[in-house]
C-alpha positions in Angstrom: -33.4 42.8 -2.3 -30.1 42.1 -4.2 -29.2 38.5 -5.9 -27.2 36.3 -3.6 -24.7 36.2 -6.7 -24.6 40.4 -6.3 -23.8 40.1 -3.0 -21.4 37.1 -2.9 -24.2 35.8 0.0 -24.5 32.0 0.0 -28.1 30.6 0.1 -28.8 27.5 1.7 -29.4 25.9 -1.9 -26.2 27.5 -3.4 -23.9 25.0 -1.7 -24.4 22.9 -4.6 -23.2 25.7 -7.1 -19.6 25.6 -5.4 -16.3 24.9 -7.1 -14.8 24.3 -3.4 -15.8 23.2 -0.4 -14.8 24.0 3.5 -14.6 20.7 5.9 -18.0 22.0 7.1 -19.7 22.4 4.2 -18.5 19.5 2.7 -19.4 17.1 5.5 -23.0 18.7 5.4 -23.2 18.4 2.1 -22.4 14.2 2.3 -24.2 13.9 5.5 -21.1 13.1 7.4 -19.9 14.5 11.2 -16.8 16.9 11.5 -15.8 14.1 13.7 -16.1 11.2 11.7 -14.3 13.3 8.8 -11.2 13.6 10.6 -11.0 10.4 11.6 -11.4 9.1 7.9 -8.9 11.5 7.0 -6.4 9.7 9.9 -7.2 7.2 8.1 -6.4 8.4 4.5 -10.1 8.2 3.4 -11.2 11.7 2.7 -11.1 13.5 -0.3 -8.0 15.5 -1.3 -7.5 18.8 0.1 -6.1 22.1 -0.9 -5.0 25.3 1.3 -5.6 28.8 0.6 -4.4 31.1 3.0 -5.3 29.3 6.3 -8.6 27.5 4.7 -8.7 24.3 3.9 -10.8 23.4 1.0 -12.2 20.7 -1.1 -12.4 20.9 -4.5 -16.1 19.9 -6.3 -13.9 17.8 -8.3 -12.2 15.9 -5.6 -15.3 15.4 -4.0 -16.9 13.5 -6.9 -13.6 11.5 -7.0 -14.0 10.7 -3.5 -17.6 9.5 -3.6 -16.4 7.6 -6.7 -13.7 5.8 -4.6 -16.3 5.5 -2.0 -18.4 3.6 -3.3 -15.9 1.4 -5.5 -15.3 0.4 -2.1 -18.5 -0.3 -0.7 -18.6 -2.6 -4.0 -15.5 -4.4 -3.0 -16.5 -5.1 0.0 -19.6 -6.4 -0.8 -18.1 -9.0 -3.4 -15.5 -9.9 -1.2 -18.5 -10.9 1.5 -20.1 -12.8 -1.0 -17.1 -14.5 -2.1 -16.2 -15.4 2.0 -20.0 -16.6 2.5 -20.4 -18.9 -0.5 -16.8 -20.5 0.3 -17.9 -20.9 3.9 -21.1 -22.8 2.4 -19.1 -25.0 0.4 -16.9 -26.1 3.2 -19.7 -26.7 5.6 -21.7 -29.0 2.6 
């Protein structure tokens, strides 16, 4: 039997070895629904895309950018809870 990289055939493990992603593949690979993708990307929240031909791809590098921006986020978020629950706890003492 011929190497998936002699045939061009993607393995279930070679998703990883990509330089581009497709919408499907690239919600799989973060664990994400098609659904929920295109609403973050209503939203402005998904990574940036690039076309060729009719596909619509991700690049591996704009991924990592995205998680990146993800979970700078998340971090935000977090601190600005933190900040809103210890200012609440002042007021009330």
């Amino acid at each position: 039997m011929a190497r998936p990289e002699i045939t061009g055939k993607i393995t279930s493990s070679g998703t990883t070895d990509l330089d581009a992603f497709s919408i499907e593949a690239f919600c799989t690979r973060h664990s994400i629904s098609i659904p929920q993708y295109y609403k973050m990307r209503k939203l402005g929240l998904t990574p940036v895309e690039f076309r060729v031909g009719t596909r619509v791809l991700i690049s591996r590098e704009s991924a990592a950018a995205w998680r990146r921006e993800r979970e700078l986020a998340a971090q935000e978020a977090r601190h600005q809870r933190q900040k809103s629950t210890k200012a609440q706890q002042s007021m009330n003492t």
